[in-house]
C-alpha positions in Angstrom: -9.9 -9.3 24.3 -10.1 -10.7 27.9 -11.9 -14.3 28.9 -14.4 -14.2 32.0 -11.4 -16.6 33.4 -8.7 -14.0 32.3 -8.5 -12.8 36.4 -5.3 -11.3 35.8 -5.8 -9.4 33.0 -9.0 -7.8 34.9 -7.6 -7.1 37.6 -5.2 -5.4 35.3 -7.6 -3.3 33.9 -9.4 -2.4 37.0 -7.0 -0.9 39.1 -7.9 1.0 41.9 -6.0 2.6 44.7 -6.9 3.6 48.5 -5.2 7.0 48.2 -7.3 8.4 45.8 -10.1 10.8 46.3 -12.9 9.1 44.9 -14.3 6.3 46.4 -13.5 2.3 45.7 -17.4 2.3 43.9 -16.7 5.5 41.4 -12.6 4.2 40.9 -14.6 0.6 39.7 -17.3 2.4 37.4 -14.8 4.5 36.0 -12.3 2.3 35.1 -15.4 -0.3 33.5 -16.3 2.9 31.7 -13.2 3.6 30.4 -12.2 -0.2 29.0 -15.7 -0.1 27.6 -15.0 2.9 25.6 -11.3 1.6 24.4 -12.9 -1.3 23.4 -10.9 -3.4 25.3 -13.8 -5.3 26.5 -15.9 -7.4 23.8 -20.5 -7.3 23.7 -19.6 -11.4 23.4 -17.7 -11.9 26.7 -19.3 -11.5 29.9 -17.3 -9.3 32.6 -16.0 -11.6 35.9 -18.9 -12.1 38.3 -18.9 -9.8 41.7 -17.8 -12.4 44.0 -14.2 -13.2 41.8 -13.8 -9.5 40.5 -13.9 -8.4 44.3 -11.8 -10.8 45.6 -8.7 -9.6 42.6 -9.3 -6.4 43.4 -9.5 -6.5 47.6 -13.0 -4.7 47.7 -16.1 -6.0 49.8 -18.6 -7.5 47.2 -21.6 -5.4 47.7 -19.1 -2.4 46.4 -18.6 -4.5 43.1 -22.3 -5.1 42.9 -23.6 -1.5 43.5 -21.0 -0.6 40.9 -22.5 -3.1 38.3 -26.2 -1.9 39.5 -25.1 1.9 38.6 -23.7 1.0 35.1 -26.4 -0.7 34.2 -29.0 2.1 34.8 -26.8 4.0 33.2 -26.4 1.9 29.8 -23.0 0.9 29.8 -23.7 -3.1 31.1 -27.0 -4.9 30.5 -27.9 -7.7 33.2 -29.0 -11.3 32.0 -30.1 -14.0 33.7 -28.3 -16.8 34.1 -25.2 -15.1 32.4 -23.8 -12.5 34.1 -23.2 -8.8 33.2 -22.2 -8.0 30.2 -21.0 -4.8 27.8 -24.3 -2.9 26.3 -23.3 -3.3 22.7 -25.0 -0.1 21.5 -22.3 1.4 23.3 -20.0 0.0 21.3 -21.8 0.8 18.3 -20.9 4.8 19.1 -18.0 6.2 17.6 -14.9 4.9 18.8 -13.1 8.0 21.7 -9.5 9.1 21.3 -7.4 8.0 23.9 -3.6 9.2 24.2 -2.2 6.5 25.7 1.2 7.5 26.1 -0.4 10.7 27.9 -2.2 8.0 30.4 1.0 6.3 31.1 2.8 9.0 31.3 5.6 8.3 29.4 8.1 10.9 29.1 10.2 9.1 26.1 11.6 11.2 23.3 10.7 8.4 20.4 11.6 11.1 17.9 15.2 11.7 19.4 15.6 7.8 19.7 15.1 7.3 16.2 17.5 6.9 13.5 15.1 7.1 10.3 12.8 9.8 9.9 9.7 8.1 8.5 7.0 10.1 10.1 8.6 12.7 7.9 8.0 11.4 4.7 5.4 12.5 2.9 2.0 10.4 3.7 0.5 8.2 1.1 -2.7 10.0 -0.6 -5.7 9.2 1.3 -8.3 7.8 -1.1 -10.8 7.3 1.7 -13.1 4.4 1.5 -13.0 4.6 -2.8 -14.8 1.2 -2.9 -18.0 3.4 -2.3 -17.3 6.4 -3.8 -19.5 6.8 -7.1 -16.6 7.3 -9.1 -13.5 6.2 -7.8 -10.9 7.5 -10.5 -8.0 6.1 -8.3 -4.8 4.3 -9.2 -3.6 0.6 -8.3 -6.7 -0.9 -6.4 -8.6 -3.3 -8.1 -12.3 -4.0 -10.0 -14.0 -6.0 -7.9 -16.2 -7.1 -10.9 -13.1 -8.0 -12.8 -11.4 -9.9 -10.0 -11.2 -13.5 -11.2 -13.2 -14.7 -7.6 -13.7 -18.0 -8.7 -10.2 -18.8 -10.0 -9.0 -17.9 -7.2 -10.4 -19.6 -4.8 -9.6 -22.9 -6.7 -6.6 -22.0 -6.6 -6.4 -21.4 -2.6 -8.5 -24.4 -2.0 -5.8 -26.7 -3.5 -2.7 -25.2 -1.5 -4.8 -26.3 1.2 -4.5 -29.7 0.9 -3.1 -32.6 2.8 0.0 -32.7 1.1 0.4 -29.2 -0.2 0.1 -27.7 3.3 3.2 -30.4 3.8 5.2 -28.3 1.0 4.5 -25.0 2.2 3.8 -25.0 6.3 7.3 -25.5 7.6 10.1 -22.9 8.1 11.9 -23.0 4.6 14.3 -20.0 6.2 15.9 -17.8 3.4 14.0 -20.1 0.3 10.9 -19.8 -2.0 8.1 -21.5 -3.3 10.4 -23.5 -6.3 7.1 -23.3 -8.3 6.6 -19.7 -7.7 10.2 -18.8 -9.0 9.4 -21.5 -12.1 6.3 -19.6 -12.7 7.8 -16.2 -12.6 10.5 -17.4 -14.7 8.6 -19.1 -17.8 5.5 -16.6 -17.4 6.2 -13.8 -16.3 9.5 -12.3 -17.1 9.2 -13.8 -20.9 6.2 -11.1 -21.4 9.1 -8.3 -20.4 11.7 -10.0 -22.4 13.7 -10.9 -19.8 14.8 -14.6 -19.5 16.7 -15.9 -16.0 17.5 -18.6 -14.0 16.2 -19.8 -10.5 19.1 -18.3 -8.6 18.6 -14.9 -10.3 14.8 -14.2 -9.1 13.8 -13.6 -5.2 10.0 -13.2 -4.3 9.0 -10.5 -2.3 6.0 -8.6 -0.1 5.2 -6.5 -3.1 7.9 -4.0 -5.4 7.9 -1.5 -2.0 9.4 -4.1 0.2 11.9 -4.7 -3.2 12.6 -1.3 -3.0 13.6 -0.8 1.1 15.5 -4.3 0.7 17.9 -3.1 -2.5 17.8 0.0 -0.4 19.1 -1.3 2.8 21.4 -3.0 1.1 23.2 -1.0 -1.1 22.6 2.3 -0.4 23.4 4.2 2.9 25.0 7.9 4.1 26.9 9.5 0.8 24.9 7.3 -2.1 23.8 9.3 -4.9 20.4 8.3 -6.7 19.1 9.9 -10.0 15.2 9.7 -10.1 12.8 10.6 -12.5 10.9 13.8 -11.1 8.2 13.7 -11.4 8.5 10.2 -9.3 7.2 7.2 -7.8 7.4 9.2 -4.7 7.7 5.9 -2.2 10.7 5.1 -3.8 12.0 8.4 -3.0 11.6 8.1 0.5 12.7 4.8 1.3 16.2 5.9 -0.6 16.1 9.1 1.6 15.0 6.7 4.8 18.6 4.8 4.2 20.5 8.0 3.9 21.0 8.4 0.2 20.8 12.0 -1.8 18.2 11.9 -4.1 18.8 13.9 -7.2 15.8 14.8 -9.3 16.2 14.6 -12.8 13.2 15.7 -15.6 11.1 14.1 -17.2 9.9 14.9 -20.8 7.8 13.0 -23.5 10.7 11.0 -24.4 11.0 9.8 -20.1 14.5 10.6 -18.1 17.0 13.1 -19.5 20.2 10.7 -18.9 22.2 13.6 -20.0 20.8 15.3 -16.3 22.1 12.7 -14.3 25.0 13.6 -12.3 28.1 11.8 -12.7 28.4 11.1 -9.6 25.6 9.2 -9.3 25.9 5.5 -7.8 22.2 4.7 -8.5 19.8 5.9 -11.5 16.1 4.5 -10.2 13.6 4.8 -13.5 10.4 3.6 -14.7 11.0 3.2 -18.5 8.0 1.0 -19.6 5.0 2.9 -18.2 6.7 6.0 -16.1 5.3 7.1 -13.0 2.8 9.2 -13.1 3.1 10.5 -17.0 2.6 6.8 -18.2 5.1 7.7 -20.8 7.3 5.7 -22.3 11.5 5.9 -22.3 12.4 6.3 -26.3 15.0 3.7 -27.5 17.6 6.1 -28.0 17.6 7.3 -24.6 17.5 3.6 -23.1 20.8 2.9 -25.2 22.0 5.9 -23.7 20.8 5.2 -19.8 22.9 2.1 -21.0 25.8 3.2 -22.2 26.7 5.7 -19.1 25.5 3.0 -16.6 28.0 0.6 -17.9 30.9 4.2 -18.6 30.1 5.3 -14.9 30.1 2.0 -12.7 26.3 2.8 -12.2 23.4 0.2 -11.0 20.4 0.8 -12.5 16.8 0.0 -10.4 14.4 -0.5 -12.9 10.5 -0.7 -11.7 8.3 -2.6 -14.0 5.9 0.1 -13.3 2.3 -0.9 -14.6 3.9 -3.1 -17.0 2.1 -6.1 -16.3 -0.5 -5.4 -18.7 -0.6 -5.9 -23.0 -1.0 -2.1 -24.6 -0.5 -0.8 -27.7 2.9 0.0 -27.8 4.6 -2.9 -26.0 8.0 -2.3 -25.1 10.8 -4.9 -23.6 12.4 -4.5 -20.0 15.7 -2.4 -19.9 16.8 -5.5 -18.1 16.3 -7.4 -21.6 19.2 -5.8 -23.6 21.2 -5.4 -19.9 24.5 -7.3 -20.6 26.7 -6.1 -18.0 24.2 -7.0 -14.7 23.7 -3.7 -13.7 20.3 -3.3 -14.2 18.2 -4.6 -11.4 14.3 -5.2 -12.0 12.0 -4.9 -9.8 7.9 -6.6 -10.4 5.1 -7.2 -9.0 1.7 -8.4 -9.6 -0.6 -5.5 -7.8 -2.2 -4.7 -11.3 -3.0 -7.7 -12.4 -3.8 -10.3 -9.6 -4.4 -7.6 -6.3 -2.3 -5.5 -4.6 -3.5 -6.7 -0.9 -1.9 -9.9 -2.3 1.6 -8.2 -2.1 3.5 -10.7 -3.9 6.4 -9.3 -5.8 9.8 -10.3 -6.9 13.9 -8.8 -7.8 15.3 -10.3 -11.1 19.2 -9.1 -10.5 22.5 -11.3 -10.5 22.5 -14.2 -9.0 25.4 -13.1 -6.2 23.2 -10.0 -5.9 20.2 -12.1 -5.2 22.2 -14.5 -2.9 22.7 -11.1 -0.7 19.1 -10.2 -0.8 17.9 -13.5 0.9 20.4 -12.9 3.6 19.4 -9.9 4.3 15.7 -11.3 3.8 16.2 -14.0 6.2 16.7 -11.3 8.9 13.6 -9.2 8.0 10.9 -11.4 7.3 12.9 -15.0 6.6 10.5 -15.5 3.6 7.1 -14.0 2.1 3.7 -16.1 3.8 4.3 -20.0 1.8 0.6 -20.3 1.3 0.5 -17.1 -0.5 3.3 -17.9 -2.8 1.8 -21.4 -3.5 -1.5 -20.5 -4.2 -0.4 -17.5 -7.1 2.5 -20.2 -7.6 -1.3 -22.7 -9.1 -2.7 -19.6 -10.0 0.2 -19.2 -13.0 0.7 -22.7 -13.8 -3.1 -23.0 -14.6 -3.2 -20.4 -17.1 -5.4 -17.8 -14.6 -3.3 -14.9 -15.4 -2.9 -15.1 -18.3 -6.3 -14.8 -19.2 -7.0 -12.4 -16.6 -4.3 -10.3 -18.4 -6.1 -10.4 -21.4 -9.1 -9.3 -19.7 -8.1 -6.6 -17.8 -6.1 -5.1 -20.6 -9.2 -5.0 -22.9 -11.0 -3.5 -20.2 -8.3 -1.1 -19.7 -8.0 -0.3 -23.0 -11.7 0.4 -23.5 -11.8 2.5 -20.3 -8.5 4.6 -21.0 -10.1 5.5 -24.3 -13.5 6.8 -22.6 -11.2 8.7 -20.2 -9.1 10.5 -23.0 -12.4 11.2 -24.5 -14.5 12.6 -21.9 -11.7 14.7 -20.9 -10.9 16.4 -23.9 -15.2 17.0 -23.8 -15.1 18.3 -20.4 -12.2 19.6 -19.5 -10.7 20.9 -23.0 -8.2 23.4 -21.2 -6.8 20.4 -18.9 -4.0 19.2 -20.7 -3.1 15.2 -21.2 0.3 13.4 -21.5 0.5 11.7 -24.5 1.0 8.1 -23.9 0.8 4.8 -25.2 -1.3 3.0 -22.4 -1.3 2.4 -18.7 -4.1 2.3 -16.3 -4.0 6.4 -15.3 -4.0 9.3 -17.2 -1.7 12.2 -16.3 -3.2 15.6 -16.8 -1.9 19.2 -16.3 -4.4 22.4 -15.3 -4.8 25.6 -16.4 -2.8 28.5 -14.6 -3.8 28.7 -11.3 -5.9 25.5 -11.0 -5.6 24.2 -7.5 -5.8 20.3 -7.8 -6.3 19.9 -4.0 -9.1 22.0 -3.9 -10.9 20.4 -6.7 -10.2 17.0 -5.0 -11.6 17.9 -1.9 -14.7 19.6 -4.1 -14.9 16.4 -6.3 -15.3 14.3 -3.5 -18.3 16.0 -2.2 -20.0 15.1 -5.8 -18.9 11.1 -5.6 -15.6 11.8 -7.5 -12.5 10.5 -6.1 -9.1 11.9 -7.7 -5.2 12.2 -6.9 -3.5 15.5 -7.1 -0.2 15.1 -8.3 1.7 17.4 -6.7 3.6 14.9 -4.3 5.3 13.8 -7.2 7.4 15.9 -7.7 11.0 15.9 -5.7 9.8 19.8 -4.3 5.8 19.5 -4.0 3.9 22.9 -4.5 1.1 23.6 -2.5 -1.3 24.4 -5.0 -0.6 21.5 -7.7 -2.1 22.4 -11.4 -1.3 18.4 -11.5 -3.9 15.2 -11.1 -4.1 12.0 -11.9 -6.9 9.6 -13.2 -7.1 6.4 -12.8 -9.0 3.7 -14.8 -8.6 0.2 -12.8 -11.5 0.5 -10.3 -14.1 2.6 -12.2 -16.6 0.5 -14.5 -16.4 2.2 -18.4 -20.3 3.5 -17.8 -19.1 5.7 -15.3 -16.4 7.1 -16.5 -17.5 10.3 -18.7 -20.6 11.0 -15.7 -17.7 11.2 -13.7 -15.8 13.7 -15.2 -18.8 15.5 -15.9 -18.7 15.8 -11.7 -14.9 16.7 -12.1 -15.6 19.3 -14.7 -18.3 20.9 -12.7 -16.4 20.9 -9.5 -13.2 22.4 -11.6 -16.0 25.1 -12.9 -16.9 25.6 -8.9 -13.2 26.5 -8.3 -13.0 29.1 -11.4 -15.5 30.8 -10.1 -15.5 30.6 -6.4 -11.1 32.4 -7.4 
């Protein structure tokens, strides 16, 4: 936002021209009028007096002050003594207006020819709408704000502000990480997976997407071949498509990926074998062996996503990367189920000349992941926070995933639900016919916010008979009300076909 002193930027926004047709008084009101309603001018800041606003802009003062006299009869400025003129603010209280401003400026550019990846293209992340409100937010990967550990936390922040911490972290450490970050992930965090590295084999980054586009950018390109589970995590599919890679779906059945369906050809195999994406099932032994086996037979990498793995269940399983013992599995983590995903703090456990390659390439994206950040999760871990947060969430989880399975097999007997050993969503399949979207879109109109699951799959129908439930932002005592909603809106649907 402008200052009153700002003249420039003013007389910037006020521009006015002898050739038009209206007069210097409307060209004034309607260009005050229009920064209002862009809200490019703040209720705080008072607009430039007459006197200095009509000397930028080459106009006699009494036009300026006729101008300011009209607006405020009309409600766009109120007068006050003393002070000057400034913005109304229930003005700005109204709904914000549409502007195209490439329309205004007339800009005749061709973006989409200019560009050389097509991420408008890829399909849109599922719009949960403002969840935090909704009555029952069944929605995956946000957080409980009851369960959020709000006073650990802020000790934690309030010591990476001092004196001589903000000495560790506030200057440009270039390609490098928070060395007690890296020591934490390393003695904490990878143990719980079964996977056991050094320093120079673990990068941090802004979450597991940004770990995804780096090994992406990286390795992949025009003519690279990646297997992937289908259904998929589907941003990782587009950020492999969005570097030029052929993305080859391969099914996905109670026991996880087929490996026998992955092409030979295949450079890449991406998989989530702990907790897979969205089934939550998990990938048997036999076929991890296998996955193996043909990685190590093909000259294949493996990108393994420690999809909602963070958490204790009842069927823990180690990372693939655990029994990896020719480097070619690649593991990618994060801490967006556990800690917060607006944190975006996540990290690439690979070979060390692998990882050497990723802060290179790092250095030119981003140089390194916000130092404060990484030093207060860095305190967070050494003090034994998440540990015991993990240990509450997952007997929270736990409780709630159990309410879920129950109250769906009450209410909606003919939807049917993936086995699975844990995870914080439940994966269910509809009748013939069902129309997830619709229900959603009914659902929400009863305070019941779901996912349709058709946008995991490598070829999306319209009419998914697929949703998912999730249990990490819904307290347990809503849960089976909830899906009494869903149930009733699913009944709406059968009846209204």
């Amino acid at each position: 936002m402008p200052s009153r002193s700002d003249s420039a930027i003013w007389s910037g926004l006020f521009r006015i021209s002898a050739e038009s047709g209206q007069t210097l008084q409307a060209q004034i009101r309607q260009a005050i009028v229009a920064a209002i309603l862009d809200r490019q001018i703040a209720a705080s800041m008072p607009l430039p007096s007459c006197r200095v606003l009509a000397e930028k802009l080459g106009v006699a003062r009494g036009t300026v002050v006729l101008a300011f006299q009209q607006l405020v009869d009309q409600g766009f400025l109120i007068a006050r003594e003393r002070r000057g003129h400034f913005v109304n603010p229930e003005v700005l209280s109204s709904p914000v207006r549409a502007v195209d401003k490439g329309a205004e400026r007339g800009s005749g550019i061709d973006w989409q020819a200019r560009r050389r990846v097509p991420a408008i293209e890829m399909p849109d992340a599922y719009n949960t709408g403002n969840w935090i409100k909704a009555n029952y937010p069944f929605v995956y990967g946000q957080f409980d704000p009851a369960l959020f550990p709000t006073a650990e936390w802020r000790e934690c922040n309030r010591m990476a502000l001092a004196v001589l911490e903000i000495r560790n972290w506030a200057g440009d450490v270039v390609d490098r990480d928070d060395p007690l970050l890296i020591e934490q992930i390393q003695a904490r965090l990878l143990p719980r997976r079964g996977i056991f590295a050094n320093p120079d084999e673990i990068i941090v980054t802004l979450g597991a997407q940004n770990a995804l586009y780096m090994l992406a950018t990286l390795l992949m390109g025009k003519g690279a071949r990646v297997a992937m589970e289908d259904p998929g995590y589907p941003d990782a599919r587009s950020i492999f498509r969005m570097s030029g890679a052929d993305v080859v779906p391969v099914p996905v059945d109670r026991d996880g990926i087929d490996p026998d369906a992955v092409p030979r050809d295949a450079g890449f195999v991406f998989v989530t074998p702990n907790h897979h994406c969205p089934t939550m099932v998990a990938l048997s032994e036999e076929r991890r062996r296998k996955l193996l086996a043909d990685a190590e037979a093909h000259d294949r990498i493996i990108i393994e996503d420690g999809y909602d793995s963070q958490l204790v269940d009842d069927a823990p399983q180690q990372a693939l990367k655990s029994v990896d013992r020719s480097g070619r599995v690649v593991y990618v983590g994060s801490m967006s189920k556990t800690l917060a995903p607006g944190l975006r703090i996540g990290y690439i456990v690979a070979d060390a000349a692998l990882i050497a390659e990723l802060r290179a390439l790092r250095r030119f994206m981003l140089r390194h992941p916000p130092a404060n950040n990484q030093r207060a999760v860095a305190l967070f871990l050494s003090l034994g926070h998440h540990e015991a947060l993990v240990r509450r969430l997952s007997a929270a989880f736990a409780e709630r995933r159990r309410k879920l399975v129950d109250a769906v097999a009450s209410h909606l007997p003919e939807w049917q639900q993936t086995q699975a050993p844990g995870g914080t969503s439940l994966w269910l399949k509809g009748p013939s016919g069902a129309d997830a979207h619709a229900i959603a879109e009914t659902a929400a109109r009863r305070g019941v916010v779901i996912e349709p699951g058709n946008r995991f799959f490598d070829r999306p129908e319209s009419r998914s008979r697929f949703m998912r439930l999730g249990i990490s932002s819904i307290a347990l005592q809503h849960i089976e009300p909830g899906i009494r909603e869903l149930a009733a809106a699913a009944g709406r649907m059968r009846s209204a076909a």
